[in-house]
C-alpha positions as CSV (number, residue, x, y, z in Angstrom):
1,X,-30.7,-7.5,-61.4
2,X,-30.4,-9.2,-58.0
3,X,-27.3,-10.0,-58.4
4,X,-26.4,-6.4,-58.9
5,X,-28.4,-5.3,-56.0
6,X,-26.3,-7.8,-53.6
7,X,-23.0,-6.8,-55.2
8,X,-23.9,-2.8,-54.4
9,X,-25.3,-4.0,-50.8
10,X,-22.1,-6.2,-50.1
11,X,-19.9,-2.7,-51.1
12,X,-21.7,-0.3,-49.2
13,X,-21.6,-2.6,-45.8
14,X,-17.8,-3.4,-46.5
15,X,-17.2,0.5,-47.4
16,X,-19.1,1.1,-43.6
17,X,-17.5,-1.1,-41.6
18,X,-14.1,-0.1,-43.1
19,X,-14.6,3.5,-42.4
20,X,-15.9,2.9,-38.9
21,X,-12.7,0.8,-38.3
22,X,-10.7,3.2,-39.4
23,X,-12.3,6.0,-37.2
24,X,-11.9,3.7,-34.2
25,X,-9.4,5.6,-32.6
26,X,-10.9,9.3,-33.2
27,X,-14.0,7.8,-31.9
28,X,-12.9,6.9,-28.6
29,X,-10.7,9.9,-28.2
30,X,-13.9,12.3,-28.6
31,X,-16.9,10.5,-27.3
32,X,-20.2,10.9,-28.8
33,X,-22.6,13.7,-27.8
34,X,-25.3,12.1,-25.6
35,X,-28.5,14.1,-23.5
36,X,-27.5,15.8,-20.3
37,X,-27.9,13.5,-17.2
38,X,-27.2,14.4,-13.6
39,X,-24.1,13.8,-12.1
40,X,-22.8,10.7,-11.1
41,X,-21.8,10.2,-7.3
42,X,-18.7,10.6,-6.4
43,X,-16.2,7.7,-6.2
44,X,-15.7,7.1,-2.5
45,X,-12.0,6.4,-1.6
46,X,-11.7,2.6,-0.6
47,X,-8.6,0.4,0.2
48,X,-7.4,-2.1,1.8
49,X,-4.5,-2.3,3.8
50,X,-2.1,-5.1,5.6
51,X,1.4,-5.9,7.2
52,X,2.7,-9.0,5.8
53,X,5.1,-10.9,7.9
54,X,5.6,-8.7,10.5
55,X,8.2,-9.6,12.8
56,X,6.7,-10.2,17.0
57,X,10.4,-8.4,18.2
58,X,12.5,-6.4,17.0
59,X,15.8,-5.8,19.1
60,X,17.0,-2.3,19.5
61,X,20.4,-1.8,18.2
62,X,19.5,-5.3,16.8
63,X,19.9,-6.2,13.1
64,X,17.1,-5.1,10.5
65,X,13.7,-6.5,9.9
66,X,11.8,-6.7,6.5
67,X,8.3,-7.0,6.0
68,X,5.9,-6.1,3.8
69,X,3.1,-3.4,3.4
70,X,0.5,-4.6,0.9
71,X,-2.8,-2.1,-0.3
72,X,-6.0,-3.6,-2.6
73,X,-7.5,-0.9,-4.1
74,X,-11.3,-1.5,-3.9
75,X,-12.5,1.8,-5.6
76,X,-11.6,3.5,-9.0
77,X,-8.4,4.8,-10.2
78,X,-6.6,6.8,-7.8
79,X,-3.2,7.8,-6.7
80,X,-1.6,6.5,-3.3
81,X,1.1,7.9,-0.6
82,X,1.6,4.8,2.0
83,X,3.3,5.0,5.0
84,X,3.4,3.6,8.6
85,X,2.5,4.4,11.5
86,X,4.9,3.4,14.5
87,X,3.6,3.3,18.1
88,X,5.8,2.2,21.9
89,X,4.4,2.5,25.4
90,X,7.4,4.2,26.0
91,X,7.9,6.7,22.9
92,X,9.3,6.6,20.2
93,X,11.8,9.9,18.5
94,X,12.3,10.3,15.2
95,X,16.1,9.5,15.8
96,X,15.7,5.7,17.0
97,X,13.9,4.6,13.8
98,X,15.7,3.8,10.2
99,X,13.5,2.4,7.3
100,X,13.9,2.0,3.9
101,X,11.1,0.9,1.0
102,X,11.5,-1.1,-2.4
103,X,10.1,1.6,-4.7
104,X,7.4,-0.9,-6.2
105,X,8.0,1.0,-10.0
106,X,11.5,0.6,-10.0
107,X,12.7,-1.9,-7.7
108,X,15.2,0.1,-6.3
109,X,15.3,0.3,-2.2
110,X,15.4,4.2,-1.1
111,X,15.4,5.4,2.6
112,X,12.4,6.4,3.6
113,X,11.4,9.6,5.7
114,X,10.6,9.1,9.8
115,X,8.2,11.9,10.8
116,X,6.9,12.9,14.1
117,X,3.5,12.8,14.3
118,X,1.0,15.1,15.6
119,X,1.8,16.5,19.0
120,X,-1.5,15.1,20.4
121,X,-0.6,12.0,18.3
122,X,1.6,8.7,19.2
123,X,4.6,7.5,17.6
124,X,6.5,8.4,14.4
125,X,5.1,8.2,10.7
126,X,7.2,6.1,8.4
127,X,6.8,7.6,4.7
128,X,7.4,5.3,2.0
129,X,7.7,7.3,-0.5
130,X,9.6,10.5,-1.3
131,X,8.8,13.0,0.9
132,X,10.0,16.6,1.0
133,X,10.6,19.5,3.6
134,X,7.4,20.5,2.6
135,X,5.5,17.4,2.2
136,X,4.6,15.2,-0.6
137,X,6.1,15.8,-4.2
138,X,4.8,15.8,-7.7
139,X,6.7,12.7,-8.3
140,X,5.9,11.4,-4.3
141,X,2.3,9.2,-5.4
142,X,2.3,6.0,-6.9
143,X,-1.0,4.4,-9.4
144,X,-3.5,2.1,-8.0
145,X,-5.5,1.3,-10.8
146,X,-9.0,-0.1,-10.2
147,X,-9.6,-2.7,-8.4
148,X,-5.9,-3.1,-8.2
149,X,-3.2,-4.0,-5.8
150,X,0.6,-3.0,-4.5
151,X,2.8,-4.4,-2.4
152,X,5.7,-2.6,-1.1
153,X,9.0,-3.8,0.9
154,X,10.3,-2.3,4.0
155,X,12.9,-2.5,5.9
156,X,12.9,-1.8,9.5
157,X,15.6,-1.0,12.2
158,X,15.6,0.4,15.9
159,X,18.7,2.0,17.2
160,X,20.0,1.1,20.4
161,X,18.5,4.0,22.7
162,X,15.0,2.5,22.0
163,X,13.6,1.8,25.1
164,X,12.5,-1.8,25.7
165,X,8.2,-1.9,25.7
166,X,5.2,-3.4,24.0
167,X,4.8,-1.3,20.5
168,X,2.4,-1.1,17.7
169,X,2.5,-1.0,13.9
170,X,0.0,-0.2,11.6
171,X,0.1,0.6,7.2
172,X,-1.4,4.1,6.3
173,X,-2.4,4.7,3.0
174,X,-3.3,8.2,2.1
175,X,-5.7,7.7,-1.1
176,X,-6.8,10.0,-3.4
177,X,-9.9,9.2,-6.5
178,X,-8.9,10.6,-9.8
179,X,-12.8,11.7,-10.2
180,X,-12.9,15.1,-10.0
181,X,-15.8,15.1,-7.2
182,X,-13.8,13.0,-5.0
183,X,-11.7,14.2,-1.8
184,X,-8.7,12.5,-0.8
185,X,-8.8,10.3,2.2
186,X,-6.2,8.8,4.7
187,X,-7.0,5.1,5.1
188,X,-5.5,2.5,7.9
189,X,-5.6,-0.7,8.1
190,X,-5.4,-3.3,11.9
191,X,-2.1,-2.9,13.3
192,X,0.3,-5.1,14.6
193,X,1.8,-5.4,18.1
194,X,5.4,-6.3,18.4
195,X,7.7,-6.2,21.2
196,X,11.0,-3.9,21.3
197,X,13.4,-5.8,23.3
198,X,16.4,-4.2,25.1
199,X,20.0,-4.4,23.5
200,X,22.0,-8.0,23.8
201,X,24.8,-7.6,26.6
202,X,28.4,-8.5,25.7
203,X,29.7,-11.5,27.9
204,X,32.3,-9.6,30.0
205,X,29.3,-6.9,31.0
206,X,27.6,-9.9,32.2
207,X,30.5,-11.8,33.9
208,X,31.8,-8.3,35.6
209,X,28.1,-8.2,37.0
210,X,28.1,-11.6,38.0
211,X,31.4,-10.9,39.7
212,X,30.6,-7.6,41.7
213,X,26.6,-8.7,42.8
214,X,27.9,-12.5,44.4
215,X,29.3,-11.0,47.3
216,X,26.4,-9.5,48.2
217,X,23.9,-12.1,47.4
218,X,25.3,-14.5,49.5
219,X,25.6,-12.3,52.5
220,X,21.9,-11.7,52.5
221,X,21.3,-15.5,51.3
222,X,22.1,-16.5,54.7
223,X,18.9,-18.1,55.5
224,X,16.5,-20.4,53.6
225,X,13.8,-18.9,55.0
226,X,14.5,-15.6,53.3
227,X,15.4,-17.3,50.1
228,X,11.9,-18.7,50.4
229,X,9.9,-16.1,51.5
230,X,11.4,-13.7,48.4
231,X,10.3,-16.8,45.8
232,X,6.7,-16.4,46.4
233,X,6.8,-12.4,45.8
234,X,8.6,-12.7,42.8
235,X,6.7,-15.1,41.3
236,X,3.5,-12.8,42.0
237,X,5.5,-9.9,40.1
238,X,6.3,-11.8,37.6
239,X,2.6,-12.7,36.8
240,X,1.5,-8.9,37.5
241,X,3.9,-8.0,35.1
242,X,3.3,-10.3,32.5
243,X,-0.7,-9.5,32.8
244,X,0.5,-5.8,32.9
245,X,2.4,-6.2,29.8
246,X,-0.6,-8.7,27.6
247,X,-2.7,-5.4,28.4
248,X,-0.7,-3.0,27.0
249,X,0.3,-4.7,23.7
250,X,-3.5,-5.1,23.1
251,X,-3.9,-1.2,23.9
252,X,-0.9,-0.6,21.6
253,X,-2.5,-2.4,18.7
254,X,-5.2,-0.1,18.4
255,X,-3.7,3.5,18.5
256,X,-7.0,6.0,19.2
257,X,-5.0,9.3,17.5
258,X,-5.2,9.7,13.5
259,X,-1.8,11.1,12.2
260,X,-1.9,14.6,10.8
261,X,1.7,14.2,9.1
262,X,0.3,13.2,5.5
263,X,-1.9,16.3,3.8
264,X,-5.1,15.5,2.3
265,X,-4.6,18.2,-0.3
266,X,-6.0,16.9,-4.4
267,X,-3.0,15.5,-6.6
268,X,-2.7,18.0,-9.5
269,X,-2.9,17.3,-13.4
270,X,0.7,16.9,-13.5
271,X,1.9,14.8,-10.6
272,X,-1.5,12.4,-12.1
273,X,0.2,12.3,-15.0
274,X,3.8,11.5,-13.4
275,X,2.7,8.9,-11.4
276,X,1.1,7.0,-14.4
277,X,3.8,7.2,-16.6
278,X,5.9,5.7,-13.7
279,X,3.6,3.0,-13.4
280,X,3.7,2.0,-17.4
281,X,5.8,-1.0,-16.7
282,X,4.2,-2.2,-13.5
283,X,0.8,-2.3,-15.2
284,X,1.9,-3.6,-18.3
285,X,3.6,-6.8,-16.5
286,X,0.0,-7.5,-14.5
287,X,-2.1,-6.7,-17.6
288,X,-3.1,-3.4,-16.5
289,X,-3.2,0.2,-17.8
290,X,-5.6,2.2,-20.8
291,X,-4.5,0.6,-23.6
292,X,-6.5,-2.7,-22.9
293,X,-10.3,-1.2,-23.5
294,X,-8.6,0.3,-27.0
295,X,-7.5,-3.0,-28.2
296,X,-10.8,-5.5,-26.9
297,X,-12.4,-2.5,-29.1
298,X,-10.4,-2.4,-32.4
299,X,-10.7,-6.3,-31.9
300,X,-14.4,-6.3,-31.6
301,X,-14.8,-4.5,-34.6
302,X,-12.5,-6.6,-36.8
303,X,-14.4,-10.0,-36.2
304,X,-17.3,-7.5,-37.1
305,X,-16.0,-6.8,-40.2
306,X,-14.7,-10.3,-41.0
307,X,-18.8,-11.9,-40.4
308,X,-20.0,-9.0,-42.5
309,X,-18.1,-10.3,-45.6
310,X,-18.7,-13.8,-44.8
311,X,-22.4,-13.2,-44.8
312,X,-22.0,-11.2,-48.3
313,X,-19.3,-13.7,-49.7
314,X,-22.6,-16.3,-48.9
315,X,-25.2,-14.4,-50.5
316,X,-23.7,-13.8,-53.8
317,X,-22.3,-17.4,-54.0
318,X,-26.0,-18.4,-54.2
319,X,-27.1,-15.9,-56.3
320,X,-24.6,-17.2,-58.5
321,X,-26.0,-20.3,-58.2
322,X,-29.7,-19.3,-59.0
């Protein structure tokens, strides 16, 4: 009689735990009905963000310069737009700067769009992303899951009508929470101050002006104590301008204006969607993405089932026995 009452226990727990194994999946697609609680808060947007070997010059008309933009996420799931904002005492047009971006996704380089800021704003916004005449597209945002990180290559050139002055970079990142109470928000992170240097001359320009400016420097050369007396005032210049120009790289490094260039409008349903189906294989190579909860789940339960039948495999081998 006992044994009989094992046996119909041991069938009735394997019979459960097969059943709820095999409802794993409907189960977590349609969660269980639980008593109404207030609202959660929402999810305040929250990243990090950081230029990575970013050069101290960069030579207009010069060769290009690569660096990276990195962004930790430190919130929940939400979709990104980065960009970069460029700064120069002396201005800086749309016109003078070429960038390009390694599409983090794809891993193809794509050139990247150079928008002028704000009017009341400095510099130029460097988009790394698409960007249309109308802004951001569906397919323009890329997936930071949470807690998670990106790190995106650009490449940097000035063209030769830059003017020479103390300049300023700093990464952008306009973040939006996928929570539905959560508004989008455009994040910066310290920027960095570089130096645009003037063009390289070409050895004959400098020869012809060593050529044409001797005559006249040794006809006013004439005595030494001119050449003296103009030593001392250039030496004073030369320290007013270097303490002049120490105090305008710091004041470039921390630009006072927030660019107005990137919308803060919600991502829709679809352009959510887009950006996480682009991100598949990124996330997949780091360990990311939905499908991890699903599996620790359906693995949870089958070590479940697996001591269950241990337990009743036990029992009935010493009933046996009795």
């Amino acid at each position: 009689m006992k044994l009989r009452h094992t046996l119909a226990i041991s069938a009735a727990t394997t019979l459960v735990a097969g059943v709820t194994l095999a409802a794993a999946p409907s189960a977590l697609a349609a969660p269980a009905l639980v008593p109404a609680v207030a609202p959660a808060a929402p999810v305040q947007a929250g990243a990090t963000l950081s230029l990575k070997n970013f050069p101290a010059q960069i030579a207009a008309g010069g060769a290009e310069v690569t660096f990276t933009q990195e962004i930790a996420n430190t919130g929940g799931d939400a979709l990104l737009i980065p960009a970069l904002l460029l700064s120069s005492d002396a201005g800086l047009a749309t016109g003078q700067v070429k960038a390009q971006y390694k599409n983090p996704d794809t891993g193809v380089w794509h050139n990247a769009s150079v928008e002028s800021n704000d009017p009341d704003g400095p510099g130029v916004v460097v988009v790394l992303t698409k960007f249309g005449e109308d802004g951001p597209e569906e397919d323009s945002f890329y997936f930071l899951e949470a807690n998670g990180s990106l790190s995106i290559q650009v490449r940097l050139s000035l063209s030769v009508g830059a003017t020479a002055a103390t300049a300023s970079a700093q990464p952008l990142g306009l973040v939006s929470p996928l929570d539905e109470e959560s508004e989008s928000a455009l994040l910066d992170g310290p920027a960095k101050a570089f130096t645009i240097t003037a063009p390289a001359t070409s050895p004959s320009a400098s020869a012809s002006a060593s050529a044409s400016a001797s005559p006249s420097a040794s006809a006013s050369a004439s005595t030494k104590p001119s050449a003296s007396a103009s030593v001392k005032p250039s030496g004073s210049a030369s320290a007013k301008a270097s303490a002049s120009a120490t105090a305008s790289a710091t004041a470039s490094a921390k630009p006072t204006a927030v660019p107005t260039v990137l919308p803060t409008k919600k991502p829709s349903t679809d352009t959510v969607t887009k950006a996480k189906d682009q991100a598949a294989d990124r996330l997949a190579s780091t360990g990311g993405g939905d499908n991890s909860t699903a599996i620790a789940i359906g693995g949870a339960a089958a070590l479940a089932l697996g001591a269950t039948t241990l337990i009743v495999l036990r029992r009935r081998k010493t009933a046996d026995g009795s």
